[in-house]
PQR file of N, CA, C, O and H, with PARSE charges and radii, in Angstrom:
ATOM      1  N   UNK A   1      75.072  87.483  63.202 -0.4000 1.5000
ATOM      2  CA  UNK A   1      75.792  86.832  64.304 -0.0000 2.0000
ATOM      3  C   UNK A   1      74.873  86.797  65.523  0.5500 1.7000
ATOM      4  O   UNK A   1      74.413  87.915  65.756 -0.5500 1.4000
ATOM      5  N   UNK A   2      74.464  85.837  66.380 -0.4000 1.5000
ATOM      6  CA  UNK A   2      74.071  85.075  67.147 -0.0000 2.0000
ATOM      7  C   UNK A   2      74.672  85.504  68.351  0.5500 1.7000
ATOM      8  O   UNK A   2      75.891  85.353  68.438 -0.5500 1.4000
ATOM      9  H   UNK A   2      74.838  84.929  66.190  0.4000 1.0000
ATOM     10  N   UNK A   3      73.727  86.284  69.808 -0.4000 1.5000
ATOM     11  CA  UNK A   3      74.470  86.255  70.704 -0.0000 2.0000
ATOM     12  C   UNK A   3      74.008  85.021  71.458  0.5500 1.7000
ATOM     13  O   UNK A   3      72.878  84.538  71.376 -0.5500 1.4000
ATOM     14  H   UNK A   3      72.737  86.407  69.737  0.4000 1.0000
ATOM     15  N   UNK A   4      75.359  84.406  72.461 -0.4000 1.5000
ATOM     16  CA  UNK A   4      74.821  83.390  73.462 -0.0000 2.0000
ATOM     17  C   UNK A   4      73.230  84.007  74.433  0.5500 1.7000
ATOM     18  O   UNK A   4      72.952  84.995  75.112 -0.5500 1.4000
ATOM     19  H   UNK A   4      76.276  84.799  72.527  0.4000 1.0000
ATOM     20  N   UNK A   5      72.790  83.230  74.155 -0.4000 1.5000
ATOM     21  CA  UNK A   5      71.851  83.328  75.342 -0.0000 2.0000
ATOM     22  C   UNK A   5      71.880  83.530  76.748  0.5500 1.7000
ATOM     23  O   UNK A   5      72.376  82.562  77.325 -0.5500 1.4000
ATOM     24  H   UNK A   5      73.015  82.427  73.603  0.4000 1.0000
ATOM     25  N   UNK A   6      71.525  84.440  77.492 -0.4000 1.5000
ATOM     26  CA  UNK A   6      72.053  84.931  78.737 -0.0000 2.0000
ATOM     27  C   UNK A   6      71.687  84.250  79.580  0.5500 1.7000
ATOM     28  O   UNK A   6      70.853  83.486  79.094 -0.5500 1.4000
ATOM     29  H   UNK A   6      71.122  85.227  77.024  0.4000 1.0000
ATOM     30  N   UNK A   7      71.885  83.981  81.071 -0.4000 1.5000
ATOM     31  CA  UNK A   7      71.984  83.420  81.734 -0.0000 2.0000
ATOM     32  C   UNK A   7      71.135  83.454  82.410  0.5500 1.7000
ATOM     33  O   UNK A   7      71.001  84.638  82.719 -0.5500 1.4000
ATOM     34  H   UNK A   7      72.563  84.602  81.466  0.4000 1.0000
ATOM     35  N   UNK A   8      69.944  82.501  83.187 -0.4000 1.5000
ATOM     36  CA  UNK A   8      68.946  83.176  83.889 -0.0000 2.0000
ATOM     37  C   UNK A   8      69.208  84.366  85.275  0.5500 1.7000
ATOM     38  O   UNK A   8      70.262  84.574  85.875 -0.5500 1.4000
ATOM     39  H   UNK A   8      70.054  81.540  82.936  0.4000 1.0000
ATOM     40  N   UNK A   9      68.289  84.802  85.422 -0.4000 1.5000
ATOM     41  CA  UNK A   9      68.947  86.214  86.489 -0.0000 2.0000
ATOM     42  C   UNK A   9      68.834  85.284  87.892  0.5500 1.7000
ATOM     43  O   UNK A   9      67.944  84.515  88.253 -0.5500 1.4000
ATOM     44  H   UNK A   9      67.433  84.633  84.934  0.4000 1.0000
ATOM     45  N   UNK A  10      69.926  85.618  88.446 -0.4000 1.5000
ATOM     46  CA  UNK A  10      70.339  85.296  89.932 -0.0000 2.0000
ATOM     47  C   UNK A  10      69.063  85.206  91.266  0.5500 1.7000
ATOM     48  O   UNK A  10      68.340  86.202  91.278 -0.5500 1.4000
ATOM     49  H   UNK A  10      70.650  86.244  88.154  0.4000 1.0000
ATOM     50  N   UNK A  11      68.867  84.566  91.914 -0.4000 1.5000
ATOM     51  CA  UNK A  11      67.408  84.558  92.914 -0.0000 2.0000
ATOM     52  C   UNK A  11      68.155  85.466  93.779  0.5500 1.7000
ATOM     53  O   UNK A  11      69.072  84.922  94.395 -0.5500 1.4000
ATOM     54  H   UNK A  11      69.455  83.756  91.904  0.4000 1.0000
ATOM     55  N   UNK A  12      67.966  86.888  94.005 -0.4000 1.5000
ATOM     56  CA  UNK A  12      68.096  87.776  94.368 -0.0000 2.0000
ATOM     57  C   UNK A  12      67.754  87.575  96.222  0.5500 1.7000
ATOM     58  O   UNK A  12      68.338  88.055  97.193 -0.5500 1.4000
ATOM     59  H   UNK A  12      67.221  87.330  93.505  0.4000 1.0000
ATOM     60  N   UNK A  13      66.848  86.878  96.141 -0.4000 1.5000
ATOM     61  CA  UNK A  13      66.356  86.519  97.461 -0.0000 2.0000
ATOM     62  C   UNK A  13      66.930  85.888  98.092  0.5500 1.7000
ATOM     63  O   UNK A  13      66.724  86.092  99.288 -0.5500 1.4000
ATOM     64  H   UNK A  13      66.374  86.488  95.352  0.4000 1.0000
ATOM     65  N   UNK A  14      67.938  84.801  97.763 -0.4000 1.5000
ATOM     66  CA  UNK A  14      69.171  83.910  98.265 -0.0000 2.0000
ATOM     67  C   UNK A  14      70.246  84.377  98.692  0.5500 1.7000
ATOM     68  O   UNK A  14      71.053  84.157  99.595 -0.5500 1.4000
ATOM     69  H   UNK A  14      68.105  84.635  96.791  0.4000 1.0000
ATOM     70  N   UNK A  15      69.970  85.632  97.180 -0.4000 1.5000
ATOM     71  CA  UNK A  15      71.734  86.479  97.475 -0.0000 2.0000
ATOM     72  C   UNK A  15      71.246  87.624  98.684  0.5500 1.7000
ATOM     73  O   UNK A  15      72.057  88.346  99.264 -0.5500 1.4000
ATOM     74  H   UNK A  15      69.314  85.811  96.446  0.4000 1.0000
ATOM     75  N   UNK A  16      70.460  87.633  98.819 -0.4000 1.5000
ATOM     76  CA  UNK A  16      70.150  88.578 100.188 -0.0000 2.0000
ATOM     77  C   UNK A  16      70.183  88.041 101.166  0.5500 1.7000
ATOM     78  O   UNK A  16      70.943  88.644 101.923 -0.5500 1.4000
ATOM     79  H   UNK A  16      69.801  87.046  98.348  0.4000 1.0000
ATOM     80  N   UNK A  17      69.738  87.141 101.638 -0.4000 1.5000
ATOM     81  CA  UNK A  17      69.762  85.945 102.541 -0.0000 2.0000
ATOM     82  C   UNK A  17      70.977  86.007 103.143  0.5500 1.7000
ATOM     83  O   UNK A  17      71.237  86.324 104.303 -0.5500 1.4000
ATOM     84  H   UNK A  17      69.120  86.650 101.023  0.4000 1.0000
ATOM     85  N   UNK A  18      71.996  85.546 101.896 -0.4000 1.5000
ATOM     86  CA  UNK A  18      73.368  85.232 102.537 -0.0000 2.0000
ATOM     87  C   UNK A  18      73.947  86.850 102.897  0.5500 1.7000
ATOM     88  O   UNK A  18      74.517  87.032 103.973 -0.5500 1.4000
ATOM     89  H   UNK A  18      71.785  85.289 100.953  0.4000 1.0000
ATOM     90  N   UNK A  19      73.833  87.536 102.313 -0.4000 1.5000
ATOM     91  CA  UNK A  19      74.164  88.793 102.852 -0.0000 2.0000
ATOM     92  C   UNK A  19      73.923  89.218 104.291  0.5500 1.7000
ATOM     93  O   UNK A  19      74.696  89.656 105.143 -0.5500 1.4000
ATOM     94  H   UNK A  19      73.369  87.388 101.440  0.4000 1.0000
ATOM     95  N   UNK A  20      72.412  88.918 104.311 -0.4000 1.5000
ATOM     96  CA  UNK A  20      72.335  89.289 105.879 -0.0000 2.0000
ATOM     97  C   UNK A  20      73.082  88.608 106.704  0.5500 1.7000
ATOM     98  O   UNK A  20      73.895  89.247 107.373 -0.5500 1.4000
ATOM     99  H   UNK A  20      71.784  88.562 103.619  0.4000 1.0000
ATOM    100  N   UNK A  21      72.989  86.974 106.885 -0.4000 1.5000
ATOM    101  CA  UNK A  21      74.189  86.198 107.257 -0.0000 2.0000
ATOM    102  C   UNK A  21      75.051  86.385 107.532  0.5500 1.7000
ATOM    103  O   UNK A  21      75.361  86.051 108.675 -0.5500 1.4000
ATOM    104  H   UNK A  21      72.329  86.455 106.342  0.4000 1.0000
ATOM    105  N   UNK A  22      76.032  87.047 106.676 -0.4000 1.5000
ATOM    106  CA  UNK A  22      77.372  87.145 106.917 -0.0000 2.0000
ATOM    107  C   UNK A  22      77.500  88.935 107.491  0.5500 1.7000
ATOM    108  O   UNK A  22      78.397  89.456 108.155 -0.5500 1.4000
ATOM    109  H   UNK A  22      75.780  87.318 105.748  0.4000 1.0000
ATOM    110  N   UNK A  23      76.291  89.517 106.955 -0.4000 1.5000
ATOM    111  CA  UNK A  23      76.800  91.020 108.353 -0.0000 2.0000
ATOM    112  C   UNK A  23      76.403  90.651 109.449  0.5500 1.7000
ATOM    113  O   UNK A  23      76.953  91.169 110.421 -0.5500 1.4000
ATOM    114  H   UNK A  23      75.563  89.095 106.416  0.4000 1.0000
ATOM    115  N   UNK A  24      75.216  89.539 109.711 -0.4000 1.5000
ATOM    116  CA  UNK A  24      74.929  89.280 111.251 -0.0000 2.0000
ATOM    117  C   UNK A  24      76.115  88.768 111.943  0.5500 1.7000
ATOM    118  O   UNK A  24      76.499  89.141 113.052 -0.5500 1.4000
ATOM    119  H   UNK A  24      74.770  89.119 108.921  0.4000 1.0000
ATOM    120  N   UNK A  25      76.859  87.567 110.933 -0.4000 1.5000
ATOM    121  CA  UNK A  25      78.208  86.948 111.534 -0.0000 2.0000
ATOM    122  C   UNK A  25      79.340  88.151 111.974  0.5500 1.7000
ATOM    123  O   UNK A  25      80.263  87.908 112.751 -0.5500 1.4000
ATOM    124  H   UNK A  25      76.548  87.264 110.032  0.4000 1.0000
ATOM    125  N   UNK A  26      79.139  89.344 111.414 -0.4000 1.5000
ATOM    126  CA  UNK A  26      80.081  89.751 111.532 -0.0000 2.0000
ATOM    127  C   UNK A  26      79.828  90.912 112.450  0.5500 1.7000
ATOM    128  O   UNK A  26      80.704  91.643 112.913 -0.5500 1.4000
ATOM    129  H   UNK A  26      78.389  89.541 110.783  0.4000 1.0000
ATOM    130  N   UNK A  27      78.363  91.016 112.689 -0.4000 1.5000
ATOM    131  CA  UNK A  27      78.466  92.110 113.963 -0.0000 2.0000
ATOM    132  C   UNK A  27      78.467  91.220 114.706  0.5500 1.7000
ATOM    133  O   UNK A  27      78.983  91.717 115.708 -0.5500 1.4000
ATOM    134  H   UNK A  27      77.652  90.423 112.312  0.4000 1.0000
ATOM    135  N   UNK A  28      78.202  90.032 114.968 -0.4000 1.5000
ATOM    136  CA  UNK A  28      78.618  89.599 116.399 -0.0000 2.0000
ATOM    137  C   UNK A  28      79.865  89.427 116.692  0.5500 1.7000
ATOM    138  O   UNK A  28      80.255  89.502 117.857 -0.5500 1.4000
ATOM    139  H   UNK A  28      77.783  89.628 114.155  0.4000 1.0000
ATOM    140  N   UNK A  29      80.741  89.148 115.586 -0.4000 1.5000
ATOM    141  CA  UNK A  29      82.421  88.866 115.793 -0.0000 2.0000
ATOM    142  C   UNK A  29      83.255  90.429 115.787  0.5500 1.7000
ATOM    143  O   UNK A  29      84.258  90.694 116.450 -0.5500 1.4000
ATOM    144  H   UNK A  29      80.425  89.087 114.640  0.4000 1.0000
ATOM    145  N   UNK A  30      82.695  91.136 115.061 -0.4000 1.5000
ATOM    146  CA  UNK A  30      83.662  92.144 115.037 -0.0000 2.0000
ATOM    147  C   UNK A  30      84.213  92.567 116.319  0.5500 1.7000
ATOM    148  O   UNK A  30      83.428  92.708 117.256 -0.5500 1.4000
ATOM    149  H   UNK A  30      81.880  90.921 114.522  0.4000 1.0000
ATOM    150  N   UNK A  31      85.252  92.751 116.459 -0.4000 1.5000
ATOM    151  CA  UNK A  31      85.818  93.575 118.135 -0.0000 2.0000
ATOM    152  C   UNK A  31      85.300  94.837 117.997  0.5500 1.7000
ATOM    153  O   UNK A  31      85.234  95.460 116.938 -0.5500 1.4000
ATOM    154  H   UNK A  31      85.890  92.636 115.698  0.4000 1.0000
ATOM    155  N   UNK A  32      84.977  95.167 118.952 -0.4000 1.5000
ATOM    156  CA  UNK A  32      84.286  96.252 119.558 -0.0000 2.0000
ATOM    157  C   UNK A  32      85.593  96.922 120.032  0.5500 1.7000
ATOM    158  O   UNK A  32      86.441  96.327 120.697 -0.5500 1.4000
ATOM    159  H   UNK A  32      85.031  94.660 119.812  0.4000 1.0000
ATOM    160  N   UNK A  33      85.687  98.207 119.639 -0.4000 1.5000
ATOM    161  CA  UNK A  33      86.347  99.565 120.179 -0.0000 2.0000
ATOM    162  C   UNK A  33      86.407  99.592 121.290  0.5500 1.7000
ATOM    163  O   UNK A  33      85.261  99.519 121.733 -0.5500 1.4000
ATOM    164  H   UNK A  33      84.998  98.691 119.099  0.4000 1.0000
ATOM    165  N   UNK A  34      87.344  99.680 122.297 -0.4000 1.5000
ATOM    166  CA  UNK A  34      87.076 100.195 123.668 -0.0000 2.0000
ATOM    167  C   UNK A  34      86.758 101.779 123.349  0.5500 1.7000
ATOM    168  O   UNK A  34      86.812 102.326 122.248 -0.5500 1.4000
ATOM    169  H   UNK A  34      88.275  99.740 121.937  0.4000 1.0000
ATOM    170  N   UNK A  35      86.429 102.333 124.554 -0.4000 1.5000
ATOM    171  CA  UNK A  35      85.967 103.787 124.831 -0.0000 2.0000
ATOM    172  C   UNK A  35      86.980 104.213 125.911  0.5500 1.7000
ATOM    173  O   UNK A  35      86.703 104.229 127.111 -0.5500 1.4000
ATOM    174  H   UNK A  35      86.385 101.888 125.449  0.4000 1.0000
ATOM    175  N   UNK A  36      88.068 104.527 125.439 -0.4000 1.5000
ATOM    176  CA  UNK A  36      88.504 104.862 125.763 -0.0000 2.0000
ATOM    177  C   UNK A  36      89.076 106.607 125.260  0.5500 1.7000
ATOM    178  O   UNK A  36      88.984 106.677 124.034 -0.5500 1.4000
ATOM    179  H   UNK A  36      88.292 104.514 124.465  0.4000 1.0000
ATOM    180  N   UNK A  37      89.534 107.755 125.778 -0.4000 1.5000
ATOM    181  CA  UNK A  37      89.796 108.691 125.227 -0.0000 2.0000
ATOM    182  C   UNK A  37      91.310 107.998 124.222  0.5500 1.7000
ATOM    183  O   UNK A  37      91.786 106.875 124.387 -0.5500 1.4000
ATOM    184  H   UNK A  37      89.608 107.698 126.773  0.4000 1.0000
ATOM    185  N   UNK A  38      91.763 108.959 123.299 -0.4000 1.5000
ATOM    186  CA  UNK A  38      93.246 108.613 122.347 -0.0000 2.0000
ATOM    187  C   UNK A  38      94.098 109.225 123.396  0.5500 1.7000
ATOM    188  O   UNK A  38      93.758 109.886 124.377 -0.5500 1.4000
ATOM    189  H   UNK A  38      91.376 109.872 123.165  0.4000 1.0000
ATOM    190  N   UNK A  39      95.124 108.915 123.039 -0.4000 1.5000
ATOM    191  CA  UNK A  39      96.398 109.097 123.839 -0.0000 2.0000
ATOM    192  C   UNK A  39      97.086 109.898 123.137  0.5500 1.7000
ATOM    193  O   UNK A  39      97.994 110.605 123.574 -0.5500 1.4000
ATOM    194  H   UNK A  39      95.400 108.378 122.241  0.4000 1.0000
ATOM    195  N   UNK A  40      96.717 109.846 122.032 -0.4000 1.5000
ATOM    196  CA  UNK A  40      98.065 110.742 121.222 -0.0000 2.0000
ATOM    197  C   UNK A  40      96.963 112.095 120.340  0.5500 1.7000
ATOM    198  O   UNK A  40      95.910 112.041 119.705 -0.5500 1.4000
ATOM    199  H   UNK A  40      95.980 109.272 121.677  0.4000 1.0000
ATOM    200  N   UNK A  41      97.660 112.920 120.640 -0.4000 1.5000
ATOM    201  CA  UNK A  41      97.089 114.486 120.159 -0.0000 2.0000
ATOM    202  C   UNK A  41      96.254 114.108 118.376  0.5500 1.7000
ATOM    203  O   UNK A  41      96.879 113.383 117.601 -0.5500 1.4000
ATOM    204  H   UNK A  41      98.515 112.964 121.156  0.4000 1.0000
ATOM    205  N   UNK A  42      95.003 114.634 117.994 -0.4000 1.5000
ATOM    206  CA  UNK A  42      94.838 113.894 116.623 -0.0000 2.0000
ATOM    207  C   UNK A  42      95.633 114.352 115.593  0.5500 1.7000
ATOM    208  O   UNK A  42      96.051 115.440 115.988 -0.5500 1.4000
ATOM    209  H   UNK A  42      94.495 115.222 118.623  0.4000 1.0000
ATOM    210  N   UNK A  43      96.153 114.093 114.302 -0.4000 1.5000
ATOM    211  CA  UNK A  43      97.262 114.182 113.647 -0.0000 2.0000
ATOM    212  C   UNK A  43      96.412 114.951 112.705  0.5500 1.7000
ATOM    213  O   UNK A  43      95.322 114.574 112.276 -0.5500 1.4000
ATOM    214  H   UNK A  43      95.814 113.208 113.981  0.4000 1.0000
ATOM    215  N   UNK A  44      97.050 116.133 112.408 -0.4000 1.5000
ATOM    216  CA  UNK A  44      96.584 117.045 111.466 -0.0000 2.0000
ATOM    217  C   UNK A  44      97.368 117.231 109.917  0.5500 1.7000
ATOM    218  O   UNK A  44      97.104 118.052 109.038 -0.5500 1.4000
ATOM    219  H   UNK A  44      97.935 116.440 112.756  0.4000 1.0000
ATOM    220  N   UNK A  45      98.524 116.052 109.933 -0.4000 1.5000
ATOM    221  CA  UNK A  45      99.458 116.351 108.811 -0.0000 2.0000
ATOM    222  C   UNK A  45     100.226 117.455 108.626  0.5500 1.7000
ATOM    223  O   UNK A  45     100.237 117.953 107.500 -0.5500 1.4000
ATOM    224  H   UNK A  45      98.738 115.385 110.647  0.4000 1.0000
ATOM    225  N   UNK A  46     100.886 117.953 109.518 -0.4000 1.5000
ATOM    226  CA  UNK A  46     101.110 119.033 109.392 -0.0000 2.0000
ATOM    227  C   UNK A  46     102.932 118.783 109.045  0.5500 1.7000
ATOM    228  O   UNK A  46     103.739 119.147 108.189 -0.5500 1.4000
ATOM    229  H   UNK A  46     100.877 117.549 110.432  0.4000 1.0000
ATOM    230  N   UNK A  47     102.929 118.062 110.111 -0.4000 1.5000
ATOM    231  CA  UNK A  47     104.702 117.483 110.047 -0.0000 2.0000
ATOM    232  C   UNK A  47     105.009 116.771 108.877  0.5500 1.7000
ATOM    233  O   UNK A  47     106.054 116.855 108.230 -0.5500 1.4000
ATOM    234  H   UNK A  47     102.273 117.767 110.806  0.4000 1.0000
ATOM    235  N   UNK A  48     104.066 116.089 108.654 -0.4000 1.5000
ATOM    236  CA  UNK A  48     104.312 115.258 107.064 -0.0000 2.0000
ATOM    237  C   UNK A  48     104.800 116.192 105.897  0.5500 1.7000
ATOM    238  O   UNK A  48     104.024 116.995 105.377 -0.5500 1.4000
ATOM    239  H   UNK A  48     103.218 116.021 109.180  0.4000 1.0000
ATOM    240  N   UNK A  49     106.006 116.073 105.532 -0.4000 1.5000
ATOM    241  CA  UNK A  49     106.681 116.209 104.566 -0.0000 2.0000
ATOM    242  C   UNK A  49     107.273 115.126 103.573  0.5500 1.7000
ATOM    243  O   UNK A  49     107.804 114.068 103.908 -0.5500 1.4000
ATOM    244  H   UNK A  49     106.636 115.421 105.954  0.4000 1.0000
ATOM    245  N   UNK A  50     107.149 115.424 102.763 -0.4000 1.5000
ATOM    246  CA  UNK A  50     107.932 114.569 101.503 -0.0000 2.0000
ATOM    247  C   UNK A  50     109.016 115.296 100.766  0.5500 1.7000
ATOM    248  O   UNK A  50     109.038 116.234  99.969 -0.5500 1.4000
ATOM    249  H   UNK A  50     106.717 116.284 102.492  0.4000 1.0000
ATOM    250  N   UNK A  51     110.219 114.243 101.524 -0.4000 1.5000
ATOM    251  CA  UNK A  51     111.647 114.689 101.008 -0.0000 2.0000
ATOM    252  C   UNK A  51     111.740 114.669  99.748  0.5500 1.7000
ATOM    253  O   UNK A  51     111.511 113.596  99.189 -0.5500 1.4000
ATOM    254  H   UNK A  51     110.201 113.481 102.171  0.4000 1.0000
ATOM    255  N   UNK A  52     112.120 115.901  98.906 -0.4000 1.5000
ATOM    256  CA  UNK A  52     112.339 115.944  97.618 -0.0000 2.0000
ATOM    257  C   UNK A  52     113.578 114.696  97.227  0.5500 1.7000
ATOM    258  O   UNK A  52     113.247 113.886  96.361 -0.5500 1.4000
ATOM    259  H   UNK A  52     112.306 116.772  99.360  0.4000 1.0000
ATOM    260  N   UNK A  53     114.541 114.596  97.660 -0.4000 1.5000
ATOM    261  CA  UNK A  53     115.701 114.477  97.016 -0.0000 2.0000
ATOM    262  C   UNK A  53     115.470 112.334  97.115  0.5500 1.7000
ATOM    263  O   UNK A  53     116.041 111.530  96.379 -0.5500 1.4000
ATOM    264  H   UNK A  53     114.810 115.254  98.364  0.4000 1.0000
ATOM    265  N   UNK A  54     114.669 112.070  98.035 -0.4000 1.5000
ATOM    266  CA  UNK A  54     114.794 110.652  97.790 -0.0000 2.0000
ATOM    267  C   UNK A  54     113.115 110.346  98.174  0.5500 1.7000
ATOM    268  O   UNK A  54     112.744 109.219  98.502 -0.5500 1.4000
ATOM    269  H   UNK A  54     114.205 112.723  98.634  0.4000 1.0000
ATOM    270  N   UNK A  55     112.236 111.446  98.087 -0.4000 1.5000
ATOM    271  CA  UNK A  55     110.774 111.148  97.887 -0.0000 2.0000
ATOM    272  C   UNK A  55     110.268 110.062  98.763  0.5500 1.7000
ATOM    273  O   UNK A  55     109.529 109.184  98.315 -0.5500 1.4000
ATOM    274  H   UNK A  55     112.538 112.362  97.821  0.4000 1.0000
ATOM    275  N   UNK A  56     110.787 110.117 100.444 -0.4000 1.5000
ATOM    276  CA  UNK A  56     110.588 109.172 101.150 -0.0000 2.0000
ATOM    277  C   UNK A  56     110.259 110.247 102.347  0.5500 1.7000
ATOM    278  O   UNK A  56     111.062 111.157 102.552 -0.5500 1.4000
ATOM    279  H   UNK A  56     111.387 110.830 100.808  0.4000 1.0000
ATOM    280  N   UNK A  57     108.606 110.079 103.438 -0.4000 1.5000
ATOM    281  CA  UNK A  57     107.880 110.937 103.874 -0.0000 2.0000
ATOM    282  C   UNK A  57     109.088 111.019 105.025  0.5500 1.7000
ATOM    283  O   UNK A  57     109.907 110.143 105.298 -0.5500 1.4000
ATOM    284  H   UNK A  57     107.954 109.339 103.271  0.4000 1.0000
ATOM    285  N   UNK A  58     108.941 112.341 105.610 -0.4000 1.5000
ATOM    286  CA  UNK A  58     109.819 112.905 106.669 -0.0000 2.0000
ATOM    287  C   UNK A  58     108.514 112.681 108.112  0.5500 1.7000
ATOM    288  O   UNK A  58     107.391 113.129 107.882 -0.5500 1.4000
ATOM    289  H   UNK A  58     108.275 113.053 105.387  0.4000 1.0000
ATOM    290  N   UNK A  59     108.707 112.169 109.150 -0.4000 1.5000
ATOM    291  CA  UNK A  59     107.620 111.641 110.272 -0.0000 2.0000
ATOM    292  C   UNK A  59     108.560 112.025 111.571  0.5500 1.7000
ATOM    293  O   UNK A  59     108.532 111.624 112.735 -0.5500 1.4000
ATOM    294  H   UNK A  59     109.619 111.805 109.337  0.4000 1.0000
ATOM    295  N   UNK A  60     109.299 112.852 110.973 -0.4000 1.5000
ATOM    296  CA  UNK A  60     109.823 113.516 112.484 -0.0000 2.0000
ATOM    297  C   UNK A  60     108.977 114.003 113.644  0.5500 1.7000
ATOM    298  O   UNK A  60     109.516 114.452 114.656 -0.5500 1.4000
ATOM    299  H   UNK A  60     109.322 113.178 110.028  0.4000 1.0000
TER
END
């Protein structure tokens, strides 16, 4: 049995190309973070519970 013949390999150099492209597009578009401090204390999971009886998280 006969396998198909494979496909020539991809120009690697094109597919890099466009790669850079689209992270350059996208550091210039991405929104930028303000610097600002958080407002809210950082969340340690501590309150997170999962109600046994209907397995839906408790976020009191």
């Amino acid at each position: 049995m006969l396998t198909p013949p494979l496909p020539p390999p991809p120009d690697i150099d094109k597919q890099v190309m466009r790669l850079k492209k689209v992270l350059d597009h996208l550091v210039h578009t991405w929104p930028v973070p303000r610097s600002q401090p958080p407002t809210d204390p950082p969340d340690d999971g501590a309150q997170d519970s999962v109600d046994a009886a209907d397995g839906k998280a408790d976020l009191d």
